[in-house]
N, C-alpha and C positions, 0 to 999 in steps of 0.2 A: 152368605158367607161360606168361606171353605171350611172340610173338615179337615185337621194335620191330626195322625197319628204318634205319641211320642213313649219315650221310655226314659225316667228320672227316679232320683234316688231323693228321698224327704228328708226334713233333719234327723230322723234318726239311722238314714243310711239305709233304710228299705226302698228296694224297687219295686217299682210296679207300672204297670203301664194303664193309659187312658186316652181320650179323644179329647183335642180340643178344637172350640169354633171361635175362628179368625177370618181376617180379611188376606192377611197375608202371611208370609212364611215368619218373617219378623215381628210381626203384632204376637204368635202365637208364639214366638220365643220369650216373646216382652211380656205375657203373663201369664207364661210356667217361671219366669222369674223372680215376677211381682209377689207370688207363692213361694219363694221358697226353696226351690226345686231345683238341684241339679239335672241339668238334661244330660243326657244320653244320647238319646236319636229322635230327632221329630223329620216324618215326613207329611206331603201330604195325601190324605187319604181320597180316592176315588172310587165312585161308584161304576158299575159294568157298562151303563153308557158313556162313562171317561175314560175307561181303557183305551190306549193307544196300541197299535201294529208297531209302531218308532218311537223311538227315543226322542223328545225333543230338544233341540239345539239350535242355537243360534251361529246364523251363518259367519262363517271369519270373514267376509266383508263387510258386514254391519260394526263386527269390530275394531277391523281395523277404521274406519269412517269414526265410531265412536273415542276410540282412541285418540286419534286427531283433533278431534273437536274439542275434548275435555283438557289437552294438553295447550291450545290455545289460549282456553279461560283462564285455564291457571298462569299460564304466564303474563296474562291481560292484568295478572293481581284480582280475580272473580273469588269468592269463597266456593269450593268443591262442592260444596251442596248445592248454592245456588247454579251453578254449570251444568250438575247433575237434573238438575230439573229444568231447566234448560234442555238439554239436549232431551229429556224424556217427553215434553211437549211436542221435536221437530221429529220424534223417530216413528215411523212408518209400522215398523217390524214389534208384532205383538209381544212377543216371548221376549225379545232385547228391552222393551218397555216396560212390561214386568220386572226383568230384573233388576231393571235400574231404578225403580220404584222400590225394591225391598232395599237396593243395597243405602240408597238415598235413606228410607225410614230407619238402617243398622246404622250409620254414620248421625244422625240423632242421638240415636241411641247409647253413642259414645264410642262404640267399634271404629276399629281403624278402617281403611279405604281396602286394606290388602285382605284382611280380616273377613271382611264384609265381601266383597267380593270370592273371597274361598267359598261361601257358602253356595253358588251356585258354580260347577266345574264344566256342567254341557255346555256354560257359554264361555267360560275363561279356563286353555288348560294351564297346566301345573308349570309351564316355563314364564308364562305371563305372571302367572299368583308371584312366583317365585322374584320375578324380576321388579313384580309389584313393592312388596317384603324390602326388599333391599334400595330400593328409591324412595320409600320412605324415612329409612335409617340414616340416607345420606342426605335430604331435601332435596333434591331435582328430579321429582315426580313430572313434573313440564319434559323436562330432555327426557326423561327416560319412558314419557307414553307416544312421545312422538317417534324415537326410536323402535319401541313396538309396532306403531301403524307401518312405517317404512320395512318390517321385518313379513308384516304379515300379506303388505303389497308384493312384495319380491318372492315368497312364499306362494302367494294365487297364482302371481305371473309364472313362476317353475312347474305348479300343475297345469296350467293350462297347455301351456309349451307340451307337455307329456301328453296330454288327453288329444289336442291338435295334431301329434306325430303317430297316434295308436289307430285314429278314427280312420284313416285312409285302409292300412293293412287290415282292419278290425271288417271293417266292410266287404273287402274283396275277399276274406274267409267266408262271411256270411253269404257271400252272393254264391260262392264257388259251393259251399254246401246243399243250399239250394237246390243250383242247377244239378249236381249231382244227382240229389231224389227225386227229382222232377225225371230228367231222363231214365231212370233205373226203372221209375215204379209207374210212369204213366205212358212216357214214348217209345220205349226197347220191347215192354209190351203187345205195342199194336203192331207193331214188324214180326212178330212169333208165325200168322199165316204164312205171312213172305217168305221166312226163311223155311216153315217145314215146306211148301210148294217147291223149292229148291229140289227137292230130293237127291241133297249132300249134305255130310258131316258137318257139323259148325265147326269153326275152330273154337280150340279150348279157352282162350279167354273170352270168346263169346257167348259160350255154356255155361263160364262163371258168372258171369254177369248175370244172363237170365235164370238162373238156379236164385242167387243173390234177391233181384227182382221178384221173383215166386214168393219167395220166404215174406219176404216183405209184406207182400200184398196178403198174403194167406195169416203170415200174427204182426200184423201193425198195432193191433191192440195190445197184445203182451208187451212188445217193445215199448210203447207208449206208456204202459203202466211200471214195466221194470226202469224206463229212467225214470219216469215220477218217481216213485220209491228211491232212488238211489240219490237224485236230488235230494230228497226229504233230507234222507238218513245224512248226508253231506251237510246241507246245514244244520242243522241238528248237531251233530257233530263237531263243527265247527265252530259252537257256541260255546263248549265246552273248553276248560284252560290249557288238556293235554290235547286238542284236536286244533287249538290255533296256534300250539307251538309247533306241532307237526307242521302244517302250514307254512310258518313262517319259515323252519328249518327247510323244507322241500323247496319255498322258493329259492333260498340262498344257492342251492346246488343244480337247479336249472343249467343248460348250458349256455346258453344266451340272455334267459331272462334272469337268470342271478346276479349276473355281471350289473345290468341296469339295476336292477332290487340295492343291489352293492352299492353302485356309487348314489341313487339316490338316498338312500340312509346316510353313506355320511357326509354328502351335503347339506344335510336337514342338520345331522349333528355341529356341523361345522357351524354353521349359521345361529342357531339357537345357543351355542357354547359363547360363539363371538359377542351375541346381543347381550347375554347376561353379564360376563367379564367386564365390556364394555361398564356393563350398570354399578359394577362394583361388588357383583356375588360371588364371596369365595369360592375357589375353583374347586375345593371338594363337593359344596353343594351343588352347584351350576352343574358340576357329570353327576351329580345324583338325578337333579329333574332333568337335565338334560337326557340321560339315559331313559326315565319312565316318558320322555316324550317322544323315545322312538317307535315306531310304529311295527318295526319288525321284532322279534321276542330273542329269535338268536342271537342279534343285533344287541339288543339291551341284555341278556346276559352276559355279551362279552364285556361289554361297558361296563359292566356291575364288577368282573371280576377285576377290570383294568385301575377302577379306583380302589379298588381293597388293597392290590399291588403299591400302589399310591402313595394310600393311606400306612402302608407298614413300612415307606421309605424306597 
């Protein structure tokens, strides 16, 4: 059994924290309950041989697939759980089987579908939850997952389009970098007899070059250690809230790659805006998750400030 770490408040309104041993995230919800206990925070607890390098998440294809399937059932007239278990028998993908496993034992439990599904967000973001929430409210949870899988298909297919149009240019950088150090520091090299034999001046961009080349070859090592380090300190950096808004603002101002950063933000917004509307999510909410589901942060600030504008008429 796993261990989950949590933090609840007893009847008398004291916190305190403790360990408990579950099978699942929802067993260990279901008795700090059965106790009494307002939760606070339950994770689960890992040991040093479970530490992960990544975060895990399940892929938005297994999604949108699962999406699809479950809005079938339901319109087949299946009870949700029974679909749910159903689909957790045919799915492949461990971590999406897991979750669908907890949200199946939360939906027992008497937790709603959208509810239950909050509780794990590496595998459902916050425009799904959200669009979850409100197909409920209206009953056409069927229309409205089938419209998610169709959002999340047209979604892959838009990245891949991008990764397919980058891979070409991406490669002939890497090759032409290459070739560059290759010739600098291994081939201009062996010509050095040749040309002092000459006994004439080199011309000047050919002294740069091998001055250039020298260097190289005499601190490849420092070079090699000052970008490690400089990578480090970047990500590193980057992890942090002020260093990926930097980020995100430097890309907008690009001169070329902002323009694309540009419009693919707000085609994501546009799409995600449309699918929720569609679903019947007030449009203050819909730019609320719509905004946190933008991926750029200048981006979703502006959006922040454009619904407060909104919000005051």
């Amino acid at each position: 059994m796993a261990k989950f770490k949590y933090s609840a408040l007893n009847a008398e309104g004291v916190a305190f924290k403790g360990v408990e041993e579950a099978v699942t995230l929802t067993q260990a919800r279901l008795a700090l309950v059965g106790r009494d206990l307002e939760i606070v925070e339950v994770n689960e607890k890992k040991g040093v041989l479970q530490l992960e390098l990544t975060k895990k998440k399940v892929p938005r294809k297994e999604v949108m697939h699962f999406s699809r399937q479950l809005a079938v059932f339901i319109k087949a007239g299946i009870p949700i759980i029974d679909g749910l278990e159903t689909i957790v028998e045919d799915t492949a993908n461990k971590e999406l089987k897991k979750v669908l496993t907890e949200i199946t034992e939360s939906l027992r439990a008497g937790m709603t579908f959208a509810d239950a599904a909050e509780q794990h967000p590496h595998a459902f973001p916050s425009y799904y939850l959200g669009i979850l929430r409100s197909a409920e409210l209206t009953g056409n949870l069927d229309v409205v997952l089938d419209q998610l899988s169709q959002y999340i298909e047209r979604d892959l297919e838009a990245r891949q389009r991008v990764v397919s149009a980058l891979t070409y240019p991406a490669v002939v950088i890497v090759m032409a970098l290459v070739s560059v150090v290759i010739l600098g520091v291994y081939v201009l090299p062996k010509f050095r007899d040749f040309f002092a034999g000459l006994d004439a001046e080199m011309p000047l961009p050919t002294r740069i070059i091998m001055s250039v080349a020298d260097f190289f070859q005499a601190w490849w090592w420092a070079m090699g250690l000052g970008t490690g380090t400089f990578v480090v300190g970047l990500v590193l950096a980057l992890q942090t809230e002020r260093g990926k808004n930097v980020r995100d603002t430097f890309l907008l101002r690009l001169p070329v790659l902002g323009d694309i950063v540009r419009h693919a933000v707000l085609e994501r917004f546009c799409r995600i805006l449309s699918s929720m509307v569609a679903a019947g999510v007030p449009l203050p909410e819909a730019l609320a998750v719509t905004g946190d589901a933008t991926n750029n942060r200048g981006s979703r600030r502006g959006l922040a400030e454009a619904r407060e504008l909104m919000m005051q008429g």
